[in-house]
C-alpha positions as CSV (number, residue, x, y, z in Angstrom):
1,X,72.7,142.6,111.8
2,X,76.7,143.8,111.3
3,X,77.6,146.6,109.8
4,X,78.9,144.5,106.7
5,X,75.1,143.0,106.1
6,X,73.7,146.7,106.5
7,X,76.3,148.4,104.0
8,X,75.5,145.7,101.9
9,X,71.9,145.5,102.1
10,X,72.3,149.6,101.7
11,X,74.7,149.3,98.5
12,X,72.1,146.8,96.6
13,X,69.1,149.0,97.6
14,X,71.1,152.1,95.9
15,X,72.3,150.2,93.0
16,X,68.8,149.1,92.1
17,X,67.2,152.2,92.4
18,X,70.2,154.2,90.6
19,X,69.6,151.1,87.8
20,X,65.8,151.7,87.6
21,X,66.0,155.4,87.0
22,X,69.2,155.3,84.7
23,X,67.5,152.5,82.4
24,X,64.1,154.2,81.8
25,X,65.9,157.8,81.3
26,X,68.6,155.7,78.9
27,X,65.2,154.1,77.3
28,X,63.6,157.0,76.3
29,X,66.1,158.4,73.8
30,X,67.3,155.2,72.8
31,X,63.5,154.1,71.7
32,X,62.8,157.5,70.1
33,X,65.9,158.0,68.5
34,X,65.9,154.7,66.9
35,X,62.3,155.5,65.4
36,X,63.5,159.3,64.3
37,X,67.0,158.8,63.3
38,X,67.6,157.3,59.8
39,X,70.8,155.8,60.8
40,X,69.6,154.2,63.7
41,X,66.7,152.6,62.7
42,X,68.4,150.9,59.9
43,X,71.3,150.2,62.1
44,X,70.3,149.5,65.7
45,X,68.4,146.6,66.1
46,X,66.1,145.5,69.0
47,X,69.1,143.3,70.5
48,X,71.6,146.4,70.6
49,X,68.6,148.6,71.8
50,X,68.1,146.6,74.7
51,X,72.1,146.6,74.9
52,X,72.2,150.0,75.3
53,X,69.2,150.4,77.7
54,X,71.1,147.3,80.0
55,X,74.4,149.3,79.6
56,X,73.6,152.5,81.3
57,X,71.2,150.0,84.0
58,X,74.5,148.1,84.7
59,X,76.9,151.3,85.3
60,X,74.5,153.2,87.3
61,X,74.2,149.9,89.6
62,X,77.9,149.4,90.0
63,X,78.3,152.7,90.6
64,X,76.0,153.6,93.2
65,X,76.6,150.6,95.2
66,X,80.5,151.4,94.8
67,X,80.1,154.8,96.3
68,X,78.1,153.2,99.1
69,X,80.6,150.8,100.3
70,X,83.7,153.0,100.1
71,X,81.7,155.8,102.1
72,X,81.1,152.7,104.7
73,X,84.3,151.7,104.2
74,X,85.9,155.2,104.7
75,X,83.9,156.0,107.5
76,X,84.8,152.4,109.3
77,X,88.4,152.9,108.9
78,X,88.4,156.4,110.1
79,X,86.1,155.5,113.2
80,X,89.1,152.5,114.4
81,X,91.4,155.0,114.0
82,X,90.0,157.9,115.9
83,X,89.4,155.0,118.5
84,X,92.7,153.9,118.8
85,X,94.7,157.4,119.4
């Protein structure tokens, strides 16, 4: 396997695991709040419920996997150049 397939088999595992915990810890308040909250529950519907819970699911994916690859990326590039002095 390359060191491309590994940082990107090591990106997608982050990003999925940073998505899992972000959307059930953006779930909870979400769920609650739009039960509690007068505003909410007249305002939020099931649709932008599950938009918010996907939201936070989404940026905690791209961000995770982001990180990964530029720390790969970072430590590639400073691996060639330590190679060619």
């Amino acid at each position: 396997m390359s060191t491309s397939e590994s940082t990107v088999r090591e990106a997608v595992y982050s990003g999925i695991k940073t998505a899992t915990i972000s959307g059930a810890i953006a779930a909870v308040p979400t769920l609650v709040g739009c039960r509690v909250i007068p505003w909410a529950k007249h305002n939020l519907n099931h649709t932008a419920q599950a938009l918010i819970i996907s939201a936070a699911s989404v940026a905690g994916f791209f961000i995770a996997a982001d990180k990964i690859v530029l720390r790969n990326a970072r430590g590639n590039t400073i691996g060639k150049y330590h190679k060619s002095e």
